[in-house]
PAZAPA-4460 file (N, C-alpha, C; in steps of 0.05 Angstrom, whole numbers, plus 32768, in hexadecimal, padded with zeros to 4 digits):
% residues 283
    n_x    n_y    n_z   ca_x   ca_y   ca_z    c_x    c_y    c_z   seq   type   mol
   7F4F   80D2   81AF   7F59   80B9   81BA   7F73   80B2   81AC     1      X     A
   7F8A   80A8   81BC   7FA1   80AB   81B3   7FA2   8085   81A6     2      X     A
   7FBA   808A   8191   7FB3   8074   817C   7FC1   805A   819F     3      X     A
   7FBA   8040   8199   7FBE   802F   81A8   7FD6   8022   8194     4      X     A
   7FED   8029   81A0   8009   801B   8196   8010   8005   819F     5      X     A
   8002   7FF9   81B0   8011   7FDC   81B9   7FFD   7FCD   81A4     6      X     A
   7FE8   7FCA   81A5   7FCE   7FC1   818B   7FE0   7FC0   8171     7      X     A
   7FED   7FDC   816E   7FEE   7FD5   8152   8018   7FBE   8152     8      X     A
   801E   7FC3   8168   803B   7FB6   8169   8033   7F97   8170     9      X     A
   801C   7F8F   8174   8017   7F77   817C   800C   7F6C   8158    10      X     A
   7FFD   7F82   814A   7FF5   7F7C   812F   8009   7F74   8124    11      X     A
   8021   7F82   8122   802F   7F81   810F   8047   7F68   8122    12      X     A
   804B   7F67   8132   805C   7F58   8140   8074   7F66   8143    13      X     A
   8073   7F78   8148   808D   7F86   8155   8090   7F8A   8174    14      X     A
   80A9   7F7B   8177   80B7   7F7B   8196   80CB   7F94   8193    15      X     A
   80D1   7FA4   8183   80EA   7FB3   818B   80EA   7FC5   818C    16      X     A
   8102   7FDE   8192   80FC   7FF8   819F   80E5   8012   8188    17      X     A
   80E0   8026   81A0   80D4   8031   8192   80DA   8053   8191    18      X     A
   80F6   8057   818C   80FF   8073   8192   80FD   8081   8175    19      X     A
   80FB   8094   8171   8100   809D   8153   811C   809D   8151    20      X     A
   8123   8085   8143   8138   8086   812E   8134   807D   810F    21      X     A
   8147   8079   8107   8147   8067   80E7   8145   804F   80EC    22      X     A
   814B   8043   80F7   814F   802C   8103   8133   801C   8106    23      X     A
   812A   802A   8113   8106   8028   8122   80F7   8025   8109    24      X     A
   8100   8040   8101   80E6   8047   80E3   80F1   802B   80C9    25      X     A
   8108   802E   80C9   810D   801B   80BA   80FF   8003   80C3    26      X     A
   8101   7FF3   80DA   80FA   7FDD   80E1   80D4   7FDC   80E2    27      X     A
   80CB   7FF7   80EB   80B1   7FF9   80ED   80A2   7FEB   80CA    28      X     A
   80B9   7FFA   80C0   80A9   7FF2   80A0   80AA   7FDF   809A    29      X     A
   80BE   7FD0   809F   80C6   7FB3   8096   80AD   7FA3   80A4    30      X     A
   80AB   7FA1   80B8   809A   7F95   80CE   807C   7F90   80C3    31      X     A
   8076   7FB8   80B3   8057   7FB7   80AF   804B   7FB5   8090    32      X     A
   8064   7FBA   807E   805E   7FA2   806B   8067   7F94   806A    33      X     A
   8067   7F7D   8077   8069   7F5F   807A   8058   7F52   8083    34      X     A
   8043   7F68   8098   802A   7F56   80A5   8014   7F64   8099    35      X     A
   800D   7F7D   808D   7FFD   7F8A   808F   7FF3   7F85   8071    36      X     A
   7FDA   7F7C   806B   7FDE   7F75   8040   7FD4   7F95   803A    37      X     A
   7FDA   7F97   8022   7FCB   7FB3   8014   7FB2   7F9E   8009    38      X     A
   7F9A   7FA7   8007   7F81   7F9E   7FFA   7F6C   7FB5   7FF5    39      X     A
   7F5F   7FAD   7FE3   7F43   7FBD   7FE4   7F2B   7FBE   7FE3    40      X     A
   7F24   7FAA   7FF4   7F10   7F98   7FF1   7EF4   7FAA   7FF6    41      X     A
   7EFC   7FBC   7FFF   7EE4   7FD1   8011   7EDC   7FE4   7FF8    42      X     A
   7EED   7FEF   7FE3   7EE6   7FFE   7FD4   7ED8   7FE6   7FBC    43      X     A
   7EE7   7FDB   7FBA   7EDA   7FBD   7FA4   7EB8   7FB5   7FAF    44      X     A
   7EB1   7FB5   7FC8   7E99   7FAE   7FD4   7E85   7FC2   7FD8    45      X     A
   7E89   7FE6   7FC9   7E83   7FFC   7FD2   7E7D   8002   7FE6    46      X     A
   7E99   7FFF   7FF9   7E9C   800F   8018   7EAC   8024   800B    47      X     A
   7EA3   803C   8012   7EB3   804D   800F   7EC7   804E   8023    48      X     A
   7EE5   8058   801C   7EFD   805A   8035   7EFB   8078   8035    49      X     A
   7EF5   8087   8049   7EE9   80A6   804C   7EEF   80B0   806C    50      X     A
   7EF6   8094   8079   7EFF   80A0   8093   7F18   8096   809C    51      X     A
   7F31   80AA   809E   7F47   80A5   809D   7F55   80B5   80BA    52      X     A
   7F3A   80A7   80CE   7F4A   80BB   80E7   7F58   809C   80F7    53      X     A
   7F6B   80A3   8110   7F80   8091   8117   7F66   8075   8123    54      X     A
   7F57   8078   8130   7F44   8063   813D   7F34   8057   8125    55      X     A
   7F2F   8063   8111   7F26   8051   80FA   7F39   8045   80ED    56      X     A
   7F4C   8047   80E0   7F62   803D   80D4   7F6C   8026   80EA    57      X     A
   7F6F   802D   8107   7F78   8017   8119   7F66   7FFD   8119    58      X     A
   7F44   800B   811A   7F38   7FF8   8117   7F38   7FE8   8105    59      X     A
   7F3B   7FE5   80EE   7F41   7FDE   80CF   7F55   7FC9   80D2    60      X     A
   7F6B   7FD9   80CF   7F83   7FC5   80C9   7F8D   7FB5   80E6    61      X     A
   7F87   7FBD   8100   7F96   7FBC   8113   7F80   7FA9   811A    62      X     A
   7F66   7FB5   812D   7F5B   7FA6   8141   7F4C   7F8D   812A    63      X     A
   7F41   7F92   8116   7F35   7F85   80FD   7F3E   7F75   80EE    64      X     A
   7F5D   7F76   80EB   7F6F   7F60   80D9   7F6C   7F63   80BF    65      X     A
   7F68   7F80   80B6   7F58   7F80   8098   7F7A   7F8D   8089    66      X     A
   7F77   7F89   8077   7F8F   7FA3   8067   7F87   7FBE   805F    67      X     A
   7F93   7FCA   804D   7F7E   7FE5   803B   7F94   7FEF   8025    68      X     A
   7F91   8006   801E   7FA1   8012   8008   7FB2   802E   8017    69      X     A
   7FBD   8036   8002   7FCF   8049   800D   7FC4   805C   8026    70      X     A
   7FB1   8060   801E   7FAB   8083   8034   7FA6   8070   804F    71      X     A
   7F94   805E   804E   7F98   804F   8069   7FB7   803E   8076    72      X     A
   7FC3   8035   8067   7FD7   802C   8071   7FF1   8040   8078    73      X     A
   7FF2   8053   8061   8005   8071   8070   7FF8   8080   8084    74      X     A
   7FDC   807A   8083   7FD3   8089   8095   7FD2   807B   80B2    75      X     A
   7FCF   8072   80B1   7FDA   805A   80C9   7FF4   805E   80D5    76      X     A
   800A   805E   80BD   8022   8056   80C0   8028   807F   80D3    77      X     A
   8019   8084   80C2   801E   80A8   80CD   8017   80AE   80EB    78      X     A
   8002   80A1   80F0   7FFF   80A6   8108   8007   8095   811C    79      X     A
   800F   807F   8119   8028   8075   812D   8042   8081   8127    80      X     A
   804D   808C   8115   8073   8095   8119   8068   80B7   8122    81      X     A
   8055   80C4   8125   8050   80D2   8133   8048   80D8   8159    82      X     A
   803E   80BB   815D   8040   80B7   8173   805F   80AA   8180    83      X     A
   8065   80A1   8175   8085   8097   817C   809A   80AF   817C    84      X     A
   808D   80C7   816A   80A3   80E0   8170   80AA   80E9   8151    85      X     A
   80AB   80E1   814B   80AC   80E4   8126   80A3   80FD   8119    86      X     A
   80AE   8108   810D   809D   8129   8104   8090   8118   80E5    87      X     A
   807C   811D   80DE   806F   8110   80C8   8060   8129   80BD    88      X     A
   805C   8125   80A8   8052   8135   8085   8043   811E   807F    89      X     A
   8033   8128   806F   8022   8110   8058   8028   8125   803E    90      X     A
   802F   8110   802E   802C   8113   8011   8022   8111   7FFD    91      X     A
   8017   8112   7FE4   8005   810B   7FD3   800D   8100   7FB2    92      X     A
   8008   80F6   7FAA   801D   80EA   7F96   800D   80E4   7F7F    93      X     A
   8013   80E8   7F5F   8009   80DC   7F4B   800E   80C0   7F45    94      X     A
   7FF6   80B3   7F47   800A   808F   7F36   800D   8097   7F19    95      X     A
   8026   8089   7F0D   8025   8088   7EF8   8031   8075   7EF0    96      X     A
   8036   805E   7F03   8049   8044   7EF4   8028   8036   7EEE    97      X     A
   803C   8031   7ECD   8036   801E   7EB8   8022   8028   7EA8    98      X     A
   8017   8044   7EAA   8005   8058   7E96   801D   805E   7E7C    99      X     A
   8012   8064   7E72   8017   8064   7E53   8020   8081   7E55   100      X     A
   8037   8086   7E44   8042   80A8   7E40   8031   80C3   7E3E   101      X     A
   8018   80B1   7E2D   8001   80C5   7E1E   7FEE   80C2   7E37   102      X     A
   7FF4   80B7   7E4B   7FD2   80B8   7E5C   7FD3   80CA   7E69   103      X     A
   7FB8   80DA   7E71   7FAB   80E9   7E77   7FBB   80F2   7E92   104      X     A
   7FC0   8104   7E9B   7FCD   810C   7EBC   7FB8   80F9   7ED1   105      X     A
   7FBF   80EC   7EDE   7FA8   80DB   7EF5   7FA5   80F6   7F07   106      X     A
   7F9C   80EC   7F14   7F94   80FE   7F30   7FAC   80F2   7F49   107      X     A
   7FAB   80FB   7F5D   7FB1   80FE   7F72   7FAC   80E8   7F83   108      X     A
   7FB1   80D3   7F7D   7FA0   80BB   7F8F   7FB1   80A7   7FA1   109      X     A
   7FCB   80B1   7FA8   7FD9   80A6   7FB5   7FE2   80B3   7FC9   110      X     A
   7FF1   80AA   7FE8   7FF9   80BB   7FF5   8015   80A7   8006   111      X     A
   8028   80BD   800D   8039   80B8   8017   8046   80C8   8030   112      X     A
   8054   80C1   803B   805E   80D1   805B   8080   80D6   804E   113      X     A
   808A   80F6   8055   80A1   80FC   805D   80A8   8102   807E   114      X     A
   80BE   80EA   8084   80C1   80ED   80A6   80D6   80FD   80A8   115      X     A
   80E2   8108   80C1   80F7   8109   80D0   80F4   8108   80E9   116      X     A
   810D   810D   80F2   810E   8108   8112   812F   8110   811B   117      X     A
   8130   8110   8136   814E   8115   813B   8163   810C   8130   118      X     A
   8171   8119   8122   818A   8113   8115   818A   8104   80EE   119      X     A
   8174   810C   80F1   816E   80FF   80D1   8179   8106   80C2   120      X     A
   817E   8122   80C7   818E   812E   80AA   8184   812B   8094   121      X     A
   816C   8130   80A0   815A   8132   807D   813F   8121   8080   122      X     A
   812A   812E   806F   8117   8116   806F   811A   80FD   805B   123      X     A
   8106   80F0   806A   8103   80CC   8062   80E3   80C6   8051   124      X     A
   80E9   80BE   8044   80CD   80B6   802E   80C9   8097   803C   125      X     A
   80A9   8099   8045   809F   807C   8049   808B   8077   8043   126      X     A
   807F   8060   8038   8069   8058   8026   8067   803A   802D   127      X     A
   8050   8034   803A   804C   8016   803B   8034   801A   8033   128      X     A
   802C   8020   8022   8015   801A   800E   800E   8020   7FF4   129      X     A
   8027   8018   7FE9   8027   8015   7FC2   8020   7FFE   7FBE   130      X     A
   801D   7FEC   7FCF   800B   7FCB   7FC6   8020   7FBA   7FBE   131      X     A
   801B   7FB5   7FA5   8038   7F9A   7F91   805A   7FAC   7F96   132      X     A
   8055   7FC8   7F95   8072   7FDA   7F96   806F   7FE4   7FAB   133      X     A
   8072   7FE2   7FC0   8071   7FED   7FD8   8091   7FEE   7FE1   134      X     A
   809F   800C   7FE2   80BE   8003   7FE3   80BF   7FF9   800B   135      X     A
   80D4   7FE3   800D   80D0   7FDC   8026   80ED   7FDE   8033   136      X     A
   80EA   7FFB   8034   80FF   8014   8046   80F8   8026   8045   137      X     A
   80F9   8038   8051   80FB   8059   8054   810E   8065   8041   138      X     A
   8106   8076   8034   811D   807D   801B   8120   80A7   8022   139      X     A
   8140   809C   801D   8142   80C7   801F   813D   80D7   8007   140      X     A
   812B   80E7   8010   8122   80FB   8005   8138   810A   7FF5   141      X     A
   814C   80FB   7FE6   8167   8102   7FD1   8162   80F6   7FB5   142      X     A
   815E   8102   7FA3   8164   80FE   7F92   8185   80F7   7F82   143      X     A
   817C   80E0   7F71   8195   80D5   7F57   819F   80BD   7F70   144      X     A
   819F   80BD   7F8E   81A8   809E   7F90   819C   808D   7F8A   145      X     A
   81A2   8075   7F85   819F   8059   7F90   819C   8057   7FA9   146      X     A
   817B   804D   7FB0   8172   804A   7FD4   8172   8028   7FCE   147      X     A
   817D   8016   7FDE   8182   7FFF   7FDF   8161   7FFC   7FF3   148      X     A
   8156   7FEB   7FEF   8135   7FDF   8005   8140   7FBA   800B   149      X     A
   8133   7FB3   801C   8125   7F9A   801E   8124   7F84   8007   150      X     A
   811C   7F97   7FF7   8115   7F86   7FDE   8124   7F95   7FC1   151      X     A
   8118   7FA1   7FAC   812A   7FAC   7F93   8137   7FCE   7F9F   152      X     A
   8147   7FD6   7F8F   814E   7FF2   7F91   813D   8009   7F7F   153      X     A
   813D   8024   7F97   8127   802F   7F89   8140   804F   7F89   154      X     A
   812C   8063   7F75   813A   8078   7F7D   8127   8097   7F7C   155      X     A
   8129   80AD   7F7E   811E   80BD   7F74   812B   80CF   7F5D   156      X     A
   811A   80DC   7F57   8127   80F0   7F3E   8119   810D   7F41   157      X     A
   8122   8124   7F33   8119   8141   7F3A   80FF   8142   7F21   158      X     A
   80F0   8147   7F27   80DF   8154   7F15   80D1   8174   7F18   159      X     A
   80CC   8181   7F03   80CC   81A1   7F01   80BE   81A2   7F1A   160      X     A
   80AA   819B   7F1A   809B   81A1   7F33   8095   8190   7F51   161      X     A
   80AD   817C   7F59   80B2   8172   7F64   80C3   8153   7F62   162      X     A
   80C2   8138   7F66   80CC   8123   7F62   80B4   8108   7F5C   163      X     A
   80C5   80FA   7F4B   80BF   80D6   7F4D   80CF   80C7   7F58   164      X     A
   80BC   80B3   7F64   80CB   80A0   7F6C   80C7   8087   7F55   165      X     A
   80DA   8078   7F52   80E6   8060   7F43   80F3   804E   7F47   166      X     A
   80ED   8038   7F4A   80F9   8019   7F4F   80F9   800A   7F37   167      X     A
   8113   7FF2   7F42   8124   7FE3   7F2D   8112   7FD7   7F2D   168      X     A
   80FD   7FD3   7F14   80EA   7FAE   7F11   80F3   7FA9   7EF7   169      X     A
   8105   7F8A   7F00   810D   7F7E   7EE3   8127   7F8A   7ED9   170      X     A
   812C   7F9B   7EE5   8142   7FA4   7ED8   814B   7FC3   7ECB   171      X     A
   8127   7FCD   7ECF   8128   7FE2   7EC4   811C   7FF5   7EDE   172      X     A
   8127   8011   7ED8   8117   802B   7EE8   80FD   8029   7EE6   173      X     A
   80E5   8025   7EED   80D3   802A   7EEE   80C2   8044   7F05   174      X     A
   80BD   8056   7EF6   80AE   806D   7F08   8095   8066   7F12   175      X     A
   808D   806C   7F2A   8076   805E   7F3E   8064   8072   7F41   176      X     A
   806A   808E   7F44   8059   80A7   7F47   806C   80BC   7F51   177      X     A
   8060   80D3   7F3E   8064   80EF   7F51   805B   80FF   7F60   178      X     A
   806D   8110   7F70   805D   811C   7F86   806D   812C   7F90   179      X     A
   805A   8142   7F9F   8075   8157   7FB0   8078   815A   7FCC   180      X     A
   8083   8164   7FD6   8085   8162   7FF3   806E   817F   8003   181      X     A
   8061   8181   7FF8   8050   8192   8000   803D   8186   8013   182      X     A
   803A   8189   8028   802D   8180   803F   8009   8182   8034   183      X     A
   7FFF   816B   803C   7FDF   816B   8039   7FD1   816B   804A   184      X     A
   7FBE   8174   8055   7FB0   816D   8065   7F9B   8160   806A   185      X     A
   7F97   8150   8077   7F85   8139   8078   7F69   8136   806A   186      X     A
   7F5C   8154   8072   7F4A   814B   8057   7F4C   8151   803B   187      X     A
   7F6D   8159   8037   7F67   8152   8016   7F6C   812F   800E   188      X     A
   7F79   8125   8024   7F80   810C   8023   7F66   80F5   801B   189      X     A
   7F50   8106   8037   7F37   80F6   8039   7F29   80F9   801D   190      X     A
   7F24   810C   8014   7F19   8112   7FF7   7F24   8100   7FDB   191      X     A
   7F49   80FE   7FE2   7F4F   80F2   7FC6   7F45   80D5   7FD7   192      X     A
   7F44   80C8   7FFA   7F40   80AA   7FF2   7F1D   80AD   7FEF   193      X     A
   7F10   80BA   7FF8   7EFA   80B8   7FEB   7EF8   80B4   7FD0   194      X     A
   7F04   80C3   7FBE   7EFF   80BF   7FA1   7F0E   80A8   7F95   195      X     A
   7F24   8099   7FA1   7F2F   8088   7F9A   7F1C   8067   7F9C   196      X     A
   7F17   806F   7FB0   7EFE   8057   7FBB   7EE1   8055   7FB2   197      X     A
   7EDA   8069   7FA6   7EBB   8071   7FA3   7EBF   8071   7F83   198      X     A
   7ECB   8082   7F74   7ECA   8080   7F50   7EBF   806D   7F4B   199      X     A
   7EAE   8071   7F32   7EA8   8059   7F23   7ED3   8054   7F11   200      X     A
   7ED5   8060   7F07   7EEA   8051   7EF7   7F02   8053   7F07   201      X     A
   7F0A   805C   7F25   7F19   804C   7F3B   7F23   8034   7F33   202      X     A
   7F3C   802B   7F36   7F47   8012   7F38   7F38   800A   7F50   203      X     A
   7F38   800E   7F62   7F2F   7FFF   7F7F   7F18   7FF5   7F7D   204      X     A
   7EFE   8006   7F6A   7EEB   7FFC   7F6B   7EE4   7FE6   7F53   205      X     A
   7EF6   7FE8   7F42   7EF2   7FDA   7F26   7EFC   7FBE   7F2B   206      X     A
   7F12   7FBE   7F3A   7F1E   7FA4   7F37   7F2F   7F9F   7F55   207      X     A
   7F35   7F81   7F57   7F42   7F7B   7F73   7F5B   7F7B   7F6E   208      X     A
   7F6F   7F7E   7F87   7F87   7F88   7F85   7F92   7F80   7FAD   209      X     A
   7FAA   7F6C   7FAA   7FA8   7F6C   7FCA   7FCD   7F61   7FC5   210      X     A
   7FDA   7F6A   7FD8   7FF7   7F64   7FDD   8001   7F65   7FF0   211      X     A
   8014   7F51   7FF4   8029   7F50   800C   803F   7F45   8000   212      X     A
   8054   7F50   801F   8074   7F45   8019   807C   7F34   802F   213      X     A
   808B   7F2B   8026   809F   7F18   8037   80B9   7F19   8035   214      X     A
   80CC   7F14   8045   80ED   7F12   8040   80EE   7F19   801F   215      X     A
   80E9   7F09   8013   80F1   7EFC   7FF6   80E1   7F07   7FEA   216      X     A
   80C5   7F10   7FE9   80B0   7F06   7FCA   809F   7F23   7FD4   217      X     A
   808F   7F22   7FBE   807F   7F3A   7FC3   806C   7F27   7FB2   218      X     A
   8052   7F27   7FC1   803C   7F11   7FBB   8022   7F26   7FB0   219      X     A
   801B   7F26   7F94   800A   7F3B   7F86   7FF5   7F32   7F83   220      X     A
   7FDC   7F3D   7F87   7FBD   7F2A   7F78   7FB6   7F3C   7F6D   221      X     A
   7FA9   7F3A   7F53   7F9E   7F4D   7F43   7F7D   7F41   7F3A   222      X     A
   7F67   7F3D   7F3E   7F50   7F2B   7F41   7F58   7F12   7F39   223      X     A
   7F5E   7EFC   7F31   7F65   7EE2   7F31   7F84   7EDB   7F32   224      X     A
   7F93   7EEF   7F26   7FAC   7EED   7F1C   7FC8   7EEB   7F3F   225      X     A
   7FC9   7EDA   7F44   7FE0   7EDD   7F5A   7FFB   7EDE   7F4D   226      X     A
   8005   7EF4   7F4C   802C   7EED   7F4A   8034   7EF3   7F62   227      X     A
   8051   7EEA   7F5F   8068   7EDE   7F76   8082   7EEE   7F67   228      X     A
   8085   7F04   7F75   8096   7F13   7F6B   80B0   7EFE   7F7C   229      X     A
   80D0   7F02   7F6A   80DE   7EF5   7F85   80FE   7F01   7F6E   230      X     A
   8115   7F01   7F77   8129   7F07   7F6C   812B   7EF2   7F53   231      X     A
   8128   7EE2   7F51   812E   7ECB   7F3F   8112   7ECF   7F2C   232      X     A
   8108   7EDD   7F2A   80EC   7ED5   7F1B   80CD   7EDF   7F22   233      X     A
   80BA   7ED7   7F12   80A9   7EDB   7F19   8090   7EBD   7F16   234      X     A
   8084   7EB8   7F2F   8071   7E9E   7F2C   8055   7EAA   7F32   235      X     A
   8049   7EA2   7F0F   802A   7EA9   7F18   8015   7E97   7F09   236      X     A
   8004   7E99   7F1E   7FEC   7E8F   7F21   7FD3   7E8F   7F1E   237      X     A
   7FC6   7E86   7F0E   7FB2   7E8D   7F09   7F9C   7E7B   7F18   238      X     A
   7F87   7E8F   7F2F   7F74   7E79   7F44   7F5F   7E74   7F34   239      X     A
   7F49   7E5D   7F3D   7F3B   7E58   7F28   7F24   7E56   7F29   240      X     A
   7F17   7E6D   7F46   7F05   7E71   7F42   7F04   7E8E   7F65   241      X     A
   7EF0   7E96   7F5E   7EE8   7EAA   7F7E   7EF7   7EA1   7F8D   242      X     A
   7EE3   7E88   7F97   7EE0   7E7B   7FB2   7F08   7E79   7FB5   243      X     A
   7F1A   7E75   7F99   7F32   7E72   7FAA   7F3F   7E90   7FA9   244      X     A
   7F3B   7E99   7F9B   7F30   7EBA   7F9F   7F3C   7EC0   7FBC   245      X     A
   7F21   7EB8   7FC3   7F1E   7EC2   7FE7   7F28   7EBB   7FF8   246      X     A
   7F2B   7E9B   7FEF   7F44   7E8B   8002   7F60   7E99   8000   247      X     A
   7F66   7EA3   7FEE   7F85   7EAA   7FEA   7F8E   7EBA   7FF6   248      X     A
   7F73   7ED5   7FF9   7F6E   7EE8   7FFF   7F7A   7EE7   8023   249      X     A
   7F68   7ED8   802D   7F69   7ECA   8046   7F81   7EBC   804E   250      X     A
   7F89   7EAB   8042   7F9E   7E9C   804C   7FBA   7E9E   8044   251      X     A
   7FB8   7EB4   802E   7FDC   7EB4   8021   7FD7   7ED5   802B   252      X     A
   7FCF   7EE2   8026   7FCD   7EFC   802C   7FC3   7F0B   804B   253      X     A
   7FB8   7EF4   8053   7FB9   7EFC   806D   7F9E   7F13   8078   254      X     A
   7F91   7F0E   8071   7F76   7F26   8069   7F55   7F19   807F   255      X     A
   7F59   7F24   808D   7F41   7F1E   80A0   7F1A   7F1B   808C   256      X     A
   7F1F   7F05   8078   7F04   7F0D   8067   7EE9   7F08   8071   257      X     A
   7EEB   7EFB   808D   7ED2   7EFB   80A5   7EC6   7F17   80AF   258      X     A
   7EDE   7F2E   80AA   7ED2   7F4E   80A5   7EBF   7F5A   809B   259      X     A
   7EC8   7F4B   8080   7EBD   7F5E   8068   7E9A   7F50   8067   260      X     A
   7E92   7F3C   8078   7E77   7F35   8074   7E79   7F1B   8068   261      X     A
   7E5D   7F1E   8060   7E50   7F02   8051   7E67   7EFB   803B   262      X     A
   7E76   7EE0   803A   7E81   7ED7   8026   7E7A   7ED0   8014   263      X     A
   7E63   7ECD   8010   7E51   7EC9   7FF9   7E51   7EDE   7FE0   264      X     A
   7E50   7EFD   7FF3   7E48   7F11   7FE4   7E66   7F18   7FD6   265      X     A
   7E82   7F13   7FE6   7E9D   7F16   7FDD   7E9B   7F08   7FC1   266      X     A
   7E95   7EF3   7FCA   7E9E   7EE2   7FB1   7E89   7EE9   7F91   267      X     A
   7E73   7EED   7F9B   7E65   7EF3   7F87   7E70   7F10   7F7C   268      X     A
   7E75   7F23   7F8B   7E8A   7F3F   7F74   7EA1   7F34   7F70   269      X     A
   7EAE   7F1A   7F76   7EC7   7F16   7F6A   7EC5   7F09   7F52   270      X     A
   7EAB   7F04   7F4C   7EA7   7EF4   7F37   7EA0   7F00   7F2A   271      X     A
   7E8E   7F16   7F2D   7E8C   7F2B   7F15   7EA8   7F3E   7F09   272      X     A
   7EB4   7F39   7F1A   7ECF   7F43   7F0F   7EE4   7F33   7EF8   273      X     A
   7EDC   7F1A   7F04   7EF0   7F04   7EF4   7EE0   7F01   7EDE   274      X     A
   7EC9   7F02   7EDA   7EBA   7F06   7EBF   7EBF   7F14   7EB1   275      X     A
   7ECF   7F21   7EBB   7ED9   7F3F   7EA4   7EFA   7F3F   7EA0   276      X     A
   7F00   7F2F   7EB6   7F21   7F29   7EAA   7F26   7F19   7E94   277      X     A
   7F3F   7F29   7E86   7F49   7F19   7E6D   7F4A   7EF6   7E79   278      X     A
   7F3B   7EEE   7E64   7F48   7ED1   7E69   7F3D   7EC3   7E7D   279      X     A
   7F1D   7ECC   7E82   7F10   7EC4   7E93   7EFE   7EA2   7E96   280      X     A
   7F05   7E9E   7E7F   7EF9   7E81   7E74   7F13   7E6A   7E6F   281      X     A
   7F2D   7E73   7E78   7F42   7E5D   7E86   7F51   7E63   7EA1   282      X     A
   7F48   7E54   7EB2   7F52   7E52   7ECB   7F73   7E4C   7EC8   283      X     A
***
């Protein structure tokens, strides 16, 4: 069954053309993180994310109003610029922003799309699902420029066995993950989001994590903690209990939580979580 593109152009609110250019892909990205949140509410509630074909992912984020994490949202994103004409790759990537020099190699738990299309003159790196860093442009597959986005400047660099990507936060290079352009195929994809979602010591499953952008700000939740990323600064917030938790969840982030079930049961694992956050006894 072929993915339903007007569904998802009505999700995201896009009126404009749909030819493969830069133009398109550029604007496609802008469009779908701005409406679409990254969350992970499903791996936090032990749903495993294990099916990553185009009618489940549509269902999810599109017909459902829900968000998700990388493999669902590139995966998504993959199989619409493929129906529009787009030649698409999936990629696979190490995180390693904000791990320590000495930590351990992670695994494989991220994924990203290299596009082209007529006249590209090269492929395009796209990623709308790094969450708080999600770069919001399409960036060329060149290393040592400065790629100007939406929001901060990011760039790549060569590494022995392929590249990182790195964005300006604060002022400084910060590296986000590496990875090579070696094409994956879907079920190695399905396996790392299985294991990303299912681990006991998984970020997804340990703790909450949900983001969106706007013009200006890149809006972060980390289980109670909201910051407000914005050029001038940073404003954060600390909520002061679940229940606004869930509201926030819902109403600043944009997150269909009538999905996920009983609100009762949400709030009660959000609270076992905030029991374990630093600083859990001042709101």
């Amino acid at each position: 069954m072929a993915l339903d593109l007007t569904a998802y152009f009505d999700r995201i609110n896009y009126r404009g053309a749909t030819d493969p250019t830069l133009d398109v892909l550029q604007d496609l990205v802008t469009v779908h993180s701005r409406t679409i949140p990254f969350e992970n509410l499903d791996p936090l509630l032990g749903v495993p994310v294990d099916d990553l074909s185009p009618q489940a992912l549509a269902d999810k984020l599109v017909l459902r109003r829900r968000g998700g994490y990388c493999f669902e949202h590139n995966g998504l994103m993959g199989y619409v610029l493929a129906e529009l004409g787009y030649r698409v790759r999936r990629f696979a990537a190490r995180v390693v922003w904000k791990l320590a020099p000495d930590a351990p190699l992670p695994p494989q738990t991220h994924t990203l799309l290299g596009v082209t299309f007529p006249g590209s003159g090269g492929c395009y790196l796209v990623d709308v699902g790094f969450g708080g860093q999600t770069p919001t442009s399409p960036l060329r597959l060149e290393t040592g420029a400065v790629q100007p986005t939406t929001h901060e400047p990011y760039r790549l660099e060569d590494r022995v066995d392929g590249f990182v990507l790195q964005a300006m936060v604060r002022d400084t290079w910060q590296t986000l993950y590496e990875f090579t352009t070696q094409t994956r195929p879907q079920i190695d994809l399905k396996v790392a989001s299985w294991y990303a979602s299912t681990h006991p010591a998984s970020k997804f499953v340990t703790g909450l994590t949900a983001a969106v952008i706007t013009d200006d700000a890149r809006w972060n939740l980390s289980g109670r903690d909201l910051a407000v990323h914005r050029a001038g600064g940073t404003e954060k917030i600390r909520l002061a209990d679940a229940a606004a938790v869930v509201d926030t969840l819902s109403e600043r982030f944009g997150i269909n939580v009538a999905d996920i079930g009983e609100r009762g049961a949400l709030e009660t694992r959000i609270d076992e979580l905030l029991a374990r956050q630093p600083g859990a006894d001042a709101p």
